[in-house]
C-alpha positions as CSV (number, residue, x, y, z in Angstrom):
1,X,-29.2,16.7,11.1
2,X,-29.3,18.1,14.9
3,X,-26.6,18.8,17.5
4,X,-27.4,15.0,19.0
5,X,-27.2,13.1,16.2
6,X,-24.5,14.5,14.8
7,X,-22.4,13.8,18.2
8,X,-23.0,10.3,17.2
9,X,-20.7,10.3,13.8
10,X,-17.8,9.7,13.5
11,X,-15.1,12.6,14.0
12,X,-12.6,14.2,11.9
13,X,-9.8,14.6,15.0
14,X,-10.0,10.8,15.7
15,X,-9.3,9.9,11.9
16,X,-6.3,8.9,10.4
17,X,-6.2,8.8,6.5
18,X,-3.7,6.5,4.9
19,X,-3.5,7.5,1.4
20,X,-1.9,4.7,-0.2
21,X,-0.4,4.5,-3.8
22,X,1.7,1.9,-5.6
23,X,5.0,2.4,-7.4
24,X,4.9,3.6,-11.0
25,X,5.8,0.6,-13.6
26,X,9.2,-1.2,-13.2
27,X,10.1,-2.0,-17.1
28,X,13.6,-3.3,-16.6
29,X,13.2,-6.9,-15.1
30,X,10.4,-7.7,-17.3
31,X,8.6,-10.7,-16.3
32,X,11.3,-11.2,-13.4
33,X,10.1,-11.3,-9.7
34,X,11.7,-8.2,-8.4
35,X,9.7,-7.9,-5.1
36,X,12.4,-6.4,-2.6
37,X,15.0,-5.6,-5.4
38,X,15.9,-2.2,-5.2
39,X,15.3,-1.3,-8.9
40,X,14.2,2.2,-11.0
41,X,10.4,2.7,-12.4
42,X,9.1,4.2,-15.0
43,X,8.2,7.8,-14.2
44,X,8.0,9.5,-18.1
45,X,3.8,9.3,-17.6
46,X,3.4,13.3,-16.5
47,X,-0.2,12.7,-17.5
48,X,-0.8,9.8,-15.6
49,X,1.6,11.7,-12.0
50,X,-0.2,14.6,-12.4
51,X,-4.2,13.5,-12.2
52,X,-3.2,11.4,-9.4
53,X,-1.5,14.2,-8.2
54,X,-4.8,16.5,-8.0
55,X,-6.3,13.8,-5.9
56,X,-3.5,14.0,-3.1
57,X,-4.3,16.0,0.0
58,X,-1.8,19.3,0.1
59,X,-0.5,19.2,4.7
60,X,0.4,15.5,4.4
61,X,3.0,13.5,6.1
62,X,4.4,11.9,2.8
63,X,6.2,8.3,4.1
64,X,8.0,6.1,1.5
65,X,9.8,2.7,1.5
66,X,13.8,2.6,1.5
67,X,13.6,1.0,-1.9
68,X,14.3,3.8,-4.4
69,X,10.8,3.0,-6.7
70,X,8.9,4.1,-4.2
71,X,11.1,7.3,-3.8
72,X,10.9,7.8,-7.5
73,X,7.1,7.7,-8.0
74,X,6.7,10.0,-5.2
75,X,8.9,12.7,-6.8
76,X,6.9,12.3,-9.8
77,X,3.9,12.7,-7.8
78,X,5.3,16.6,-6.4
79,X,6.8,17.3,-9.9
80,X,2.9,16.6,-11.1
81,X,1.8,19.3,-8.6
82,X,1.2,17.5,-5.1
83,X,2.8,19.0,-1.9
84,X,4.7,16.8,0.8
85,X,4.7,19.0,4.1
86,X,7.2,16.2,5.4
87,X,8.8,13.0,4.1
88,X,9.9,10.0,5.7
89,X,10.9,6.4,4.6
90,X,10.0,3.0,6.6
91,X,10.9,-0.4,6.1
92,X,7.9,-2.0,7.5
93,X,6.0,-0.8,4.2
94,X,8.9,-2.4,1.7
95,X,7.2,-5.4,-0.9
96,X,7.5,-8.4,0.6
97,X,11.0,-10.3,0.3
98,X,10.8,-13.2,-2.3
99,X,14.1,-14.5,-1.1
100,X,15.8,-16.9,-3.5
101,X,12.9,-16.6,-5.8
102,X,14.1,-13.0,-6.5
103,X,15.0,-12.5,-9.9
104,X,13.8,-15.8,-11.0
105,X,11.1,-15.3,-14.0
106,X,7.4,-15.8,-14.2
107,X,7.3,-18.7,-16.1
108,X,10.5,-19.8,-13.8
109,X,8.2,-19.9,-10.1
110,X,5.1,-20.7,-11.9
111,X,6.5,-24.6,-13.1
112,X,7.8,-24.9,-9.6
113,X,3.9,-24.2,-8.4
114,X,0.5,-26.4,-8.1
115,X,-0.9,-24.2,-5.5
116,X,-4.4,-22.1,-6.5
117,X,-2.9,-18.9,-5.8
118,X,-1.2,-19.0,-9.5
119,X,-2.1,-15.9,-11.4
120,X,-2.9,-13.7,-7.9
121,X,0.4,-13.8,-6.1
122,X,4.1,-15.3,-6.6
123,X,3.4,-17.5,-3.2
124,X,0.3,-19.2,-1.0
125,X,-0.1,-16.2,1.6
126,X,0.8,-18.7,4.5
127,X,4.4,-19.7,2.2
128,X,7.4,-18.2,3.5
129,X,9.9,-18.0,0.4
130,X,13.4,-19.5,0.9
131,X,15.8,-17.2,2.3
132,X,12.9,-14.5,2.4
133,X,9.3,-14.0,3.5
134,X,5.5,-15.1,3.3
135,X,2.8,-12.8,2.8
136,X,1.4,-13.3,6.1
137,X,5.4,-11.9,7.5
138,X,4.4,-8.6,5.8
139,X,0.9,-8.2,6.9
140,X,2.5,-8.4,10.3
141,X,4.6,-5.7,10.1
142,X,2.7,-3.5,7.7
143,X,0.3,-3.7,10.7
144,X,3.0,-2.8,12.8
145,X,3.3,0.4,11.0
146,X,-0.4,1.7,11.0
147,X,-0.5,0.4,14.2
148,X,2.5,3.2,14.6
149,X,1.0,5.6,12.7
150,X,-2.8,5.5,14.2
151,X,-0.8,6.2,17.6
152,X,0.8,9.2,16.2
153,X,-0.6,11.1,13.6
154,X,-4.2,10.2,14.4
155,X,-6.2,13.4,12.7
156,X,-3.4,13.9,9.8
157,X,-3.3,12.7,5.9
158,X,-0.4,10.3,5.4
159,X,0.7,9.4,1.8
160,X,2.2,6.3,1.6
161,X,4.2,5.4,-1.0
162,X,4.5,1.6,-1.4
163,X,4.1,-1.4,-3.0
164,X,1.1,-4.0,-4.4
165,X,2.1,-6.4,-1.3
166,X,2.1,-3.6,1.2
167,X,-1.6,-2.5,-0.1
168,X,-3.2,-5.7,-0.3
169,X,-1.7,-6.2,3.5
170,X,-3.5,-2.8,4.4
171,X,-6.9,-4.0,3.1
172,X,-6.7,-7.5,4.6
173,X,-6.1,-5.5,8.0
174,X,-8.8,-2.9,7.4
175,X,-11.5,-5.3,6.2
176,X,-10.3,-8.0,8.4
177,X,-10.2,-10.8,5.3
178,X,-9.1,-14.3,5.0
179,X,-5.3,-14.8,4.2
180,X,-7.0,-16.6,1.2
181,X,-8.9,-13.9,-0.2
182,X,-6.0,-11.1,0.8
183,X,-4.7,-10.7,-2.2
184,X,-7.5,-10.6,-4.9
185,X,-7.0,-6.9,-5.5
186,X,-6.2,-5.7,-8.5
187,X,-3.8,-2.9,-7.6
188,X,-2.5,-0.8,-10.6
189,X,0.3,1.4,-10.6
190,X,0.3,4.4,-9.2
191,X,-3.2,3.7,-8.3
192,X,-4.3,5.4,-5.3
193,X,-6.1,3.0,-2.4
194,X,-7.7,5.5,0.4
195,X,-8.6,3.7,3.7
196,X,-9.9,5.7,6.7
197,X,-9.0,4.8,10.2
198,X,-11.9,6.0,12.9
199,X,-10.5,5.7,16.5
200,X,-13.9,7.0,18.0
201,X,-16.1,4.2,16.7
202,X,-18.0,2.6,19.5
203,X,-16.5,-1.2,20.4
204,X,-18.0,-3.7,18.0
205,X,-18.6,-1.0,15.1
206,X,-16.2,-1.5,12.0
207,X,-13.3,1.1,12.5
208,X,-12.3,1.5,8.7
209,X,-13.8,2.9,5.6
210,X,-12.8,2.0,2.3
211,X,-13.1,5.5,0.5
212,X,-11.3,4.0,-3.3
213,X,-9.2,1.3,-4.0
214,X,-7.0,1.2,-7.2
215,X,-8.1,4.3,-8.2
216,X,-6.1,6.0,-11.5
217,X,-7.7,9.5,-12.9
């Protein structure tokens, strides 16, 4: 390719990578909605840390929730061999807050429901859960934060330890979906989601690449 064309691309300063990766397992509340309780994972999978581990880019900024899952999974992720060149913790990229319906179980929410979301996500996207928050109320401030972190790290690798809600919100922003289809994901555990932000894309061009989503080694 010649000097002119490649001009054209896309470059690596204007770039920021969110490397996005969900909590490990939470065994203790079972089939319990646990979405903004602050409760321990599951980190004994060295296997499972380590391969995703490998994957993880070695000069990242490394930002977590404040709930301590998230914290967890991310120390089993450095135990496993990754590097954190810093670390910082955000709010705007907690789970969404089921309110009063946290704690209830599975079977608990789902005879309260008739809605067609059943078997995708505890609530309708637009539903804002008594005493709590609708999906729409986290898109909005997870958006807030890459919003944030586009402004200020644009260039760098950022590992974001989070949460399902937080990365379905991330690919409804970067792909620009309908609430409705939002949260069709499958997003596994510790599964790692990589979306691309390109700041020098011409006006009307799509600014995101999806590079993996859910991946697990």
């Amino acid at each position: 390719m010649n000097n002119n064309l490649r001009a054209l691309l896309p470059k690596p300063a204007h770039e920021t990578r969110f490397w996005w990766v969900r909590h490990a397992h939470v065994p203790q509340v079972g089939h319990h909605m646990y979405g903004s309780l602050d409760v321990d994972c599951d980190t004994t999978d060295t296997k499972l840390f380590s391969g995703v581990a490998a994957k993880l880019p070695s000069d990242a900024l490394w930002i977590t929730s404040p709930l301590k899952r998230t914290q967890q999974t991310a120390n089993a992720l450095i135990a496993g061999g990754a590097t954190a060149a810093q670390w910082a913790q955000d709010a705007d990229i907690a789970e969404q807050d089921f309110g009063d319906f946290n704690g209830m179980t599975h079977e608990e929410l789902f005879a309260m429901r008739t809605d067609a979301y059943l078997g995708f996500w505890p609530l309708p996207p637009e539903q804002q859960a008594p005493n709590g928050e609708s999906f729409s109320m986290l898109r909005k401030r997870v958006e807030a934060f890459i919003s944030r972190m586009i402004e200020q790290h644009q260039g760098q690798d950022l590992v974001c330890v989070a949460h399902r809600g937080t990365v379905l919100a991330a690919l409804q922003i970067a792909l620009d979906l309908p609430l409705r289809n939002s949260v069709s994901f499958d997003i596994g555990n510790v599964s790692l989601t990589r979306l691309t932000h390109h700041a020098d894309v011409p006006k009307g061009g799509p600014q995101w690449r999806v590079v993996d989503v859910s991946w697990l080694p």
